[in-house]
N, C-alpha and C positions, 0 to 999 in steps of 0.2 A: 427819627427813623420811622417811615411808616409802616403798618400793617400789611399784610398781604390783601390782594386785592381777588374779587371771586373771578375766579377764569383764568389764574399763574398757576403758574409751572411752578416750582417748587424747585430753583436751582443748584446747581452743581458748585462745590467752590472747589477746584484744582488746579494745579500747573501757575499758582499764585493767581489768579482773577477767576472772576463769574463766568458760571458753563451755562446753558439752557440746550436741549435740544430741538432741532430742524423742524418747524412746522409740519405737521401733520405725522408725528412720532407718536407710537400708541403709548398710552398713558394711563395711572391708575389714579382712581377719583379720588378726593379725602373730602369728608364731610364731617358738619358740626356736629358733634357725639349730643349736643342735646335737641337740636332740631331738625338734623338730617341737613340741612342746607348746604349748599358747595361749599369749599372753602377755597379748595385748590387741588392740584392733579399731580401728580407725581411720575418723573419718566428718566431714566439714564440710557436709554435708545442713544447710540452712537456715543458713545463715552470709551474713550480708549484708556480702559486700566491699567494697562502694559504701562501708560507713559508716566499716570497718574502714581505707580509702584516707583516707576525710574525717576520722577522726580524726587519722591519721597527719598529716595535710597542716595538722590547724589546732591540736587540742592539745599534739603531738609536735614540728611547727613552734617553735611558741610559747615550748614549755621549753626547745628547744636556744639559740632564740634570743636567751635570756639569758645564755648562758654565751661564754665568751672559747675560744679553742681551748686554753689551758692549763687552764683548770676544766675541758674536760671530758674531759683529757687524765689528771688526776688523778682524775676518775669512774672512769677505766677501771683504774688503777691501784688503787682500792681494791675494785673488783670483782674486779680476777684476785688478789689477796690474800685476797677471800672466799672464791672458785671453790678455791683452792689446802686450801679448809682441809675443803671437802667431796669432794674428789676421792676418796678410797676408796667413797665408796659410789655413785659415779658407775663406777670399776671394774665393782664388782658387778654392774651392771649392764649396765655394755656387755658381758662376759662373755656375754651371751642374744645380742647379736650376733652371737657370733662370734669375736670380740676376745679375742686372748690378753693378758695384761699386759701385756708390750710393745706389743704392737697400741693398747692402750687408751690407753698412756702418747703414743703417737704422738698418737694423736688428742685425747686432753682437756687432758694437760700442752702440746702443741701449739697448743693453740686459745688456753690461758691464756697463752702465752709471748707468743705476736701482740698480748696484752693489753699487758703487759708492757714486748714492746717498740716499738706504737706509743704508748704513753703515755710511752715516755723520749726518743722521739723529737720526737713533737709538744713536747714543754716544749723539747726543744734545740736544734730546728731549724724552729721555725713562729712568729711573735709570743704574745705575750700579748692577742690584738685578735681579729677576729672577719674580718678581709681580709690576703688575703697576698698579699705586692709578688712579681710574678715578673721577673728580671732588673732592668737598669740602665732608665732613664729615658730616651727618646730623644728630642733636641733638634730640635724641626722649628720655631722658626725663629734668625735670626742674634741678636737682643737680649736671647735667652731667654727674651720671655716667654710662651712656647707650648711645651707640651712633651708627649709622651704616656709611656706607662706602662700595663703590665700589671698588672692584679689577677686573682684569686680570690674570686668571693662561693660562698656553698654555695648549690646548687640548692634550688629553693622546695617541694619536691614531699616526694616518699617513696624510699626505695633499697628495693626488690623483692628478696627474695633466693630464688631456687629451688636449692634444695643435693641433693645428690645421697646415696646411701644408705652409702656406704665410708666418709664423715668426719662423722657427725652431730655432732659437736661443734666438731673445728678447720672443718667446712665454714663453720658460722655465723658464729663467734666472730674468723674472718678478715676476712669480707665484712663484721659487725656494728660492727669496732673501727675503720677506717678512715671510714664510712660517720658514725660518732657524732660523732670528731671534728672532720669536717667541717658539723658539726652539721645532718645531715639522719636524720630518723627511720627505722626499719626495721621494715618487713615480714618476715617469716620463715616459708618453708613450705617446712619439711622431708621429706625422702624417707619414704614409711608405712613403707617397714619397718625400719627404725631409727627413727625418729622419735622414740620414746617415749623414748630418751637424750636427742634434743635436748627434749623437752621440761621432764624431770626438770634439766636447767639453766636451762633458762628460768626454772620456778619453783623455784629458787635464787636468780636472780638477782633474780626479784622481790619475793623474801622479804628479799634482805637491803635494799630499800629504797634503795639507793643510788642507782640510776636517775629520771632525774625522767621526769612523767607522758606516755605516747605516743610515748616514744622505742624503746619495741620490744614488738612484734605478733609474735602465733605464729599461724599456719593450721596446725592438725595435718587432715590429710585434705588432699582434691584442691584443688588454688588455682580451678578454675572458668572464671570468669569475671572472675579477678583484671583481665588487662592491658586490658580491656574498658574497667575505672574509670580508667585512666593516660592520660596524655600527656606534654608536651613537656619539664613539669616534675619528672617523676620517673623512673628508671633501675630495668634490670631486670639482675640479675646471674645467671647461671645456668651452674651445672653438671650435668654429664650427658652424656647421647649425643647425637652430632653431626644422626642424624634428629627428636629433639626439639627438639633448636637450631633446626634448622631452619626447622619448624613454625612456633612463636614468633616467628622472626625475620619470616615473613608475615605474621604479623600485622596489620590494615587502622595500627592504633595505633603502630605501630611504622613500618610501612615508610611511612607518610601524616601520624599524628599525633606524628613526633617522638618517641618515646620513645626514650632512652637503651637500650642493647641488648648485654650483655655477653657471652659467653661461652666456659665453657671445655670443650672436650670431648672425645672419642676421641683417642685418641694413640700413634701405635705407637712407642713409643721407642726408640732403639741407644744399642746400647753398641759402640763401636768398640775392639779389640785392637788395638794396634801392633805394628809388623816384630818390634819390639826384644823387646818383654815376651814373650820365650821361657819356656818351663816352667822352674821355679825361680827367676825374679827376681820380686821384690816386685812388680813389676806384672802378673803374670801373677796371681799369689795375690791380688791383691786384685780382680782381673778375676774372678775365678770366687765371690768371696766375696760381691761385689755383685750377679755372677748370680743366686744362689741367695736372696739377703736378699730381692732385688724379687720374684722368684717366689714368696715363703713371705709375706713382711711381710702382715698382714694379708689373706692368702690372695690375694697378686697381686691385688686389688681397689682397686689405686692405679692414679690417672690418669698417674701418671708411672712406673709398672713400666717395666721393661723388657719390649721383647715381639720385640725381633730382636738376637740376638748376631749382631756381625758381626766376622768375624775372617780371617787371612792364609790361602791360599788351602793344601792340605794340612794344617792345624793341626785341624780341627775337631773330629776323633777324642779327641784327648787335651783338648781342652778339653769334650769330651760328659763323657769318664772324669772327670775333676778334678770335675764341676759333680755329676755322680752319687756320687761315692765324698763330697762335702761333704755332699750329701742324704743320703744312707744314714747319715751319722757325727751331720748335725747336727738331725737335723728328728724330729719325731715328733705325730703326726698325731691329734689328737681333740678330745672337751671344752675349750676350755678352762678350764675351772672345774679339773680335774683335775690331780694333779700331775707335775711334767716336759713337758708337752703346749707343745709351740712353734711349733702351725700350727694352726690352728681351721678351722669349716666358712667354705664363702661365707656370705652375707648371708641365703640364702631358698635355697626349693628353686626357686622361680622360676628364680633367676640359674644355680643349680645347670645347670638346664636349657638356658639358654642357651650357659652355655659350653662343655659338652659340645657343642652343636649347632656353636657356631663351632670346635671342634678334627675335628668332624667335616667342617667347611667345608674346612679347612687342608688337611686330609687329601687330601681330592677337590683339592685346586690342587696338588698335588706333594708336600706334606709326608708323613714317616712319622716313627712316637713313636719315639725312641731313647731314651727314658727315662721312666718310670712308667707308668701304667695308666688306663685310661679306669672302670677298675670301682672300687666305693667301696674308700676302703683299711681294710685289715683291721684289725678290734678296735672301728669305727668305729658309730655308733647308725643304723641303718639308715633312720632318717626324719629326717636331719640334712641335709643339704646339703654333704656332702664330696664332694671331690675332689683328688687327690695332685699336686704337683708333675708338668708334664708338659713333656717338650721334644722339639721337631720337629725335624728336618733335612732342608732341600732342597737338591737337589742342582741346581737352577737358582736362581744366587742373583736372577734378577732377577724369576722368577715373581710374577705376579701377586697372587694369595693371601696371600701374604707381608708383602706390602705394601699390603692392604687390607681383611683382617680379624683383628680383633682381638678375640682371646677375654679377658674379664676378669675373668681369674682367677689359678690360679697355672701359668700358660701360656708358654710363648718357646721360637720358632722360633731355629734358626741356619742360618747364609749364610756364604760365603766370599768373597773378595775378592781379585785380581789384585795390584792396585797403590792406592796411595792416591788414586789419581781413582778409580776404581772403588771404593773404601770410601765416599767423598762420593757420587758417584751414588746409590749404593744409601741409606745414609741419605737422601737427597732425596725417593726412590722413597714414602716414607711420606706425601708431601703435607703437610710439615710436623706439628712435634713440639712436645712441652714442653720436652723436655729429653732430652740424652744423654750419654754418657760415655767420656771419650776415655783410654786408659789406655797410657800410652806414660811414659818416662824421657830420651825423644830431644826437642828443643824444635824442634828442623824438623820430626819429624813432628807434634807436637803444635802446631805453626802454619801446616800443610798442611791437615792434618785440620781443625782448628775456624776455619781462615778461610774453607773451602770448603763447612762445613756449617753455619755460622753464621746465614745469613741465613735456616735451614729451622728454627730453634730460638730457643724463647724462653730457652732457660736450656744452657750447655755446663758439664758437671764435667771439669775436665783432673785423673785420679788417675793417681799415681805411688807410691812409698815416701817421698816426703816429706809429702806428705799424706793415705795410705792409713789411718792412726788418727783424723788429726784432723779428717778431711774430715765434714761432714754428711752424705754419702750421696746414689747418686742419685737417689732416691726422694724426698726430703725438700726441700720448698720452705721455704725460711725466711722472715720477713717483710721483712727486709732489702731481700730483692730479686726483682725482677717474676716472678709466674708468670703463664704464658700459653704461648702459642705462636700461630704463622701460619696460614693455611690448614685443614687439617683439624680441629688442636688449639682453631679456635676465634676465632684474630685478633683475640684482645684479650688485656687483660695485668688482674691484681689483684696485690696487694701492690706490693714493691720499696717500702716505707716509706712517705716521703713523697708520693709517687708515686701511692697508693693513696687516700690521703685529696682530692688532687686529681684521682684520676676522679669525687669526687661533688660537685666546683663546677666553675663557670663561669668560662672565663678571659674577659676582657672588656678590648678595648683605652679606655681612657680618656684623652680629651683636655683640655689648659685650661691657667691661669697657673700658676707655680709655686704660688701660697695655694692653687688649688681643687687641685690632686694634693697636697701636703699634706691637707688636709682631709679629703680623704676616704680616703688611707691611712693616715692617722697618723701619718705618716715624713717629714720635713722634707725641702722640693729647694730645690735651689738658687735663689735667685730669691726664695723667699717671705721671708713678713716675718720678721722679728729681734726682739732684747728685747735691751738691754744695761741695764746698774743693777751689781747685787747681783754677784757674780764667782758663775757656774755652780758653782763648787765647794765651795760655800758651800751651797748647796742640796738638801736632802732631795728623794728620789721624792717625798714631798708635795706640793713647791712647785715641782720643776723640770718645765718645758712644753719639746716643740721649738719649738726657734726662740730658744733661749737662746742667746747668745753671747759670747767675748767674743776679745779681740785683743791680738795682743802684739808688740814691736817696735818698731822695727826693729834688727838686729842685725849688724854691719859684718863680713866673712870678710877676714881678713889672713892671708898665707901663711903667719905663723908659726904662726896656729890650724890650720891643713892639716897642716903638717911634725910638731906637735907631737901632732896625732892619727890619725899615723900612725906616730911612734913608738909612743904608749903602746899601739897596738892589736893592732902587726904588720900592718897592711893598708897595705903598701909598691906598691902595684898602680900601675903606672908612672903613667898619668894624674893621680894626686898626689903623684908626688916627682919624674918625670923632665923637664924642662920642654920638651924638644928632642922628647921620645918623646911628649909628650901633644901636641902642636905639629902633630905628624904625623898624628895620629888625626883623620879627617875627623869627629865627633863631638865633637870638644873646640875650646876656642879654644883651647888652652896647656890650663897645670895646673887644676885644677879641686876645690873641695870636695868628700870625700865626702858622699856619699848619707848615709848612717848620722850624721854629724856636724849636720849639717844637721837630721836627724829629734830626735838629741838637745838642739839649741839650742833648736828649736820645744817638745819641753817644758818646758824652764827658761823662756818666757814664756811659756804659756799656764798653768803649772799655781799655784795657790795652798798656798803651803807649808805652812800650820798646819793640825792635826788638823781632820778635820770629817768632812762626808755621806758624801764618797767614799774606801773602803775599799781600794780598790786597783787597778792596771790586769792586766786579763785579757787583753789582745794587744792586735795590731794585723791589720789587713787589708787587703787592695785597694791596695797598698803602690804608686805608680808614680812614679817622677824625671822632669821633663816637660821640665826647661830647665836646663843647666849651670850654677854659678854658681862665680867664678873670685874670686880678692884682688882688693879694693874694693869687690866687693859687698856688696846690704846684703839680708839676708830679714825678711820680717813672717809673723804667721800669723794664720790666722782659724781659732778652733773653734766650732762650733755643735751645738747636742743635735737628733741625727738622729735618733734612736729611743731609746725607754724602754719596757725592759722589765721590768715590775715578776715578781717572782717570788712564785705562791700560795703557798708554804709556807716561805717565808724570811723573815727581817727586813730584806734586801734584794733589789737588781735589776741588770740592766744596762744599762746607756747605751751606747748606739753614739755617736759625737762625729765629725763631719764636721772634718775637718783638711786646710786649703791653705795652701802654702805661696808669697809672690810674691815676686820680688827688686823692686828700686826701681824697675823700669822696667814695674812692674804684671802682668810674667809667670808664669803659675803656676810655681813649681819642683821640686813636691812637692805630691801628694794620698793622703789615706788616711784609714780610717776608724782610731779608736780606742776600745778597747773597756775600760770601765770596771766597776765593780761599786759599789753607793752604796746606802746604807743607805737605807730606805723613810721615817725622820722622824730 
């Protein structure tokens, strides 16, 4: 696939094929962030969004809603195994960026990884089904036959995504992976002046076919009159600056007609030093190592840079020396295309401009540079977009300035701090962050510090020397777990896994007997109906339905079964061998069976001994002893097939099996769930 060529348009993907618009449509220029040269022009002039929504909403609809959340959990996995195998010439070209290798590997290995790991998550931890149960089942009323229960269905509409210019590729490819599996279609209109990388993956991704039809739309150019065509049904995710958020967020459609409204934006982030981490301890090195990484990483043009050190009150000299002599030793400034070059331009001369304009802001609030230069740095192409590592120091840590503009670049001020309340103040002072980074080897200061700044942050890095190698960085959001932050940062959160895929459905409380919550989750409650015949184990995924069951018992407890497994175990725990000591225990009557003996009797009747469907048991869960059972009691157990979960790329699946345990007097003794594995025929 080749490269864009200088003098294209930057096209449209909608309504399933390539848009470009109508010669002589005015258009906006994109050029080389390091040499200023064309690249390509950017225009959605004549782009009917109205259709581009309607398609999303009924052919994009359509196709997800055939698939289970493991098929499309496995879509995404064989797309970040396609994206994996074109990435160098996706480099190439982020290099016009700006993007040094590493920068690019941030962002497209990044984007792929989100791939990666919500497809191993959704198959591990979501059904094979198209609704997901949230929490236990709540009993409203005494006979059981009324109960409620949370679900998840996916919203009916479109996921909007507005991405910002610093991650053209992890921007989408986060917002797009969580969004798919919840099987709602996506929109996509990326930043102009990157763009042209998000779209050289777009058409990758729909070249390689794997996608079904309307599940992802590209607007290359202005979104318009996008939120215009939205309502209540479809979500808008956006990254960027907190005055466009804003904008948006008034919206008539938005603040009136319901639209879902995401966003994440300006962030002034800290990084906190501790008492401890004196010059020469592994937390001071890796305090200045992280400094310098967020200031250079893609030219400080990350929403999670750092952009306030703050540090113990006389320290800041030797932490200015340390952050400069790692700059002078590790950085070098140009092309990236060129070799050795480990910092590239910003994004445009646009941004160029700005953030000289916001360090000249800085300036006028107190700040002065104690490190680099506002002039291009030397050797550099004079119509690029550079700008050199720069760092402020105020000598009023609580200055205004400090704490409210944010140059985004490779910029950061530093501050000092009194005492650890006064280290939390001043983090707070930011109006909420994405994340910051707390570098201490002491655990009372590192549980001062992040219980006090916690609630101003969506994400805390606690680094020290034990996880100064292996840590991510704190720059680096993983999918794992939520980025977002409070207030300023935006007040909503994306990723955190699972988490992510349920901001694009509906939780929905649902009421009824046990059959209809069955029914309509898939997952057998207590209460509904039953199937006995054929023994469940006997059963392939083909033939096995919840609501299979079957019963075993009942089985007498004699104290010599108690003493004698409690010899063979070593679990001498006085409540089953001391009788005077268990006598005592307001929880016991006397001696009592264990737990554990108990759990093993209930398999010896429930399970069918000879070879067949089910392969093996994979655990247990939700493990709870509800009722004592002492010599001369007797237990029975009921199992029933809770859930089946067939697996798409196996020859098997797993069964959840609902396990109670009662003594003769019909009390529960023991519940839990048991989790098998069973061959599909």
């Amino acid at each position: 696939m080749t490269l864009l060529s200088t003098g294209t348009i930057v096209p449209s993907y909608v309504l399933d094929s390539w848009w470009t618009p109508a010669d002589g449509s005015r258009s906006q220029l994109v050029l080389d962030a390091s040499t200023g040269e064309e690249v390509a022009s950017v225009s959605s002039e004549g782009l009917d969004l109205a259709d581009v929504v309607e398609h999303a909403r009924t052919v994009g609809q359509a196709s997800l809603g055939r698939l289970t959340f493991h098929q499309r959990a496995i879509l995404l996995k064989q797309l970040a195994q396609y994206l994996s195998g074109v990435k160098e010439e996706l480099y190439t070209l982020s290099a016009r960026t700006g993007a040094t290798r590493y920068d690019s590997m941030v962002d497209i290995d990044g984007g792929i990884g989100v791939l990666f790991t919500l497809s191993s998550k959704g198959r591990r931890e979501m059904p094979n089904s198209q609704v997901y149960v949230d929490g236990d089942v709540e009993a409203l009323s005494r006979d059981g036959s009324f109960s409620g229960q949370h679900i998840y269905t996916r919203i009916p509409g479109v996921a909007c995504q507005i991405n910002a210019f610093n991650f053209p590729v992890w921007g989408m490819l986060e917002k797009f992976a969580p969004a798919f599996i919840a099987g709602v279609p996506s929109i996509v209109k990326p930043a102009s002046p990157t763009g042209y990388l998000t779209e050289a993956v777009v058409r990758h991704i729909i070249a390689s076919g794997i996608l079904p039809a309307g599940t992802l739309q590209l607007v290359s150019g202005s979104a318009r009159d996008l939120i215009d065509h939205l309502d209540y049904r479809d979500l808008v995710a956006f990254t960027g600056s907190a005055g466009t958020a804003r904008s948006l967020k008034a919206h008539p459609n938005v603040v009136e007609g319901g639209v879902r409204f995401t966003s994440e934006t300006d962030s002034l982030n800290a990084a906190i030093l501790g008492p401890d981490a004196t010059k020469g301890t592994a937390e001071f090195d890796a305090y200045v190592a992280s400094a310098v990484t967020e200031m250079t990483s893609k030219a400080g043009q990350k929403c999670t840079s750092i952009r306030r050190l703050i540090v113990p009150a006389g320290r800041r000299d030797e932490i200015v020396a340390a952050v400069a002599e790692r700059v002078e030793r590790r950085v070098r400034i140009g092309d990236p295309r060129a070799d050795g070059v480990t910092m590239g331009p910003l994004a445009s001369l646009d941004q160029r401009r700005e953030v000289l304009s916001s360090v000249a802001r800085l300036q006028g609030g107190g700040g002065r540079i104690v490190m680099g230069s506002t002039d291009a740095p030397a050797g550099t192409d004079p119509n690029g977009a550079f700008v050199g590592p720069l760092l402020l120091a105020f000598d009023d840590a609580e200055s205004p300035a400090v704490h409210e503009i944010e140059a985004f670049g490779p910029v950061a001020s530093i501050i000092e701090y009194t005492g650890l309340d006064h280290a939390v103040a001043l983090a707070a002072l930011g109006g909420g962050s994405l994340v910051a980074t707390v570098a201490t080897h002491d655990p009372n200061v590192a549980r001062a510090l992040v219980l006090g700044i916690a609630a101003h942050h969506g994400r805390v890095l606690m680094l020290d020397r034990v996880d100064a190698r292996s840590s991510t960085g704190h720059g680096a959001p993983v999918p794992h777990l939520v980025h977002g932050g409070p207030g300023r940062a935006g007040g909503s959160e994306e990723l955190g896994g699972i988490r992510s895929v349920l901001h694009h459905m509906q939780r929905t409380a649902i009421q009824g007997s046990p059959d209809m919550l069955t029914a309509i989750t898939g997952q057998w409650h207590t209460g509904a109906a039953v199937r006995h015949g054929i023994h469940p184990f006997r059963k392939s995924l083909a033939v096995l339905r919840v609501g299979d069951q079957v019963q075993g018992g009942p089985r007498t407890v004699t104290l010599a079964d108690i003493t004698a497994f409690a010899e063979a175990t070593g679990d001498k725990f006085y409540a089953h061998t001391d009788a005077e000591a268990a006598a005592a225990n307001p929880f016991f009557p006397g001696i009592v069976a264990h737990g554990y003996l108990l759990v093993s009797w209930a398999a010896g009747l429930f399970v069918d001994a000879a070879p067949g469907p089910v392969l093996a048991n994979s655990g247990l869960e939700r493990l709870r002893f509800l009722t004592p059972v002492s010599p001369g009691d007797s237990i029975r157990v009921t199992l029933t097939a809770k859930r089946i979960t067939p697996r798409e790329t196996e020859d098997y699946g797993e069964v959840c099996w609902d396990a109670v345990l009662h003594n003769q007097n019909d009390e529960v003794v023991a519940s839990y769930d048991v989790l098998t594995l069973v061959s599909k025929n």
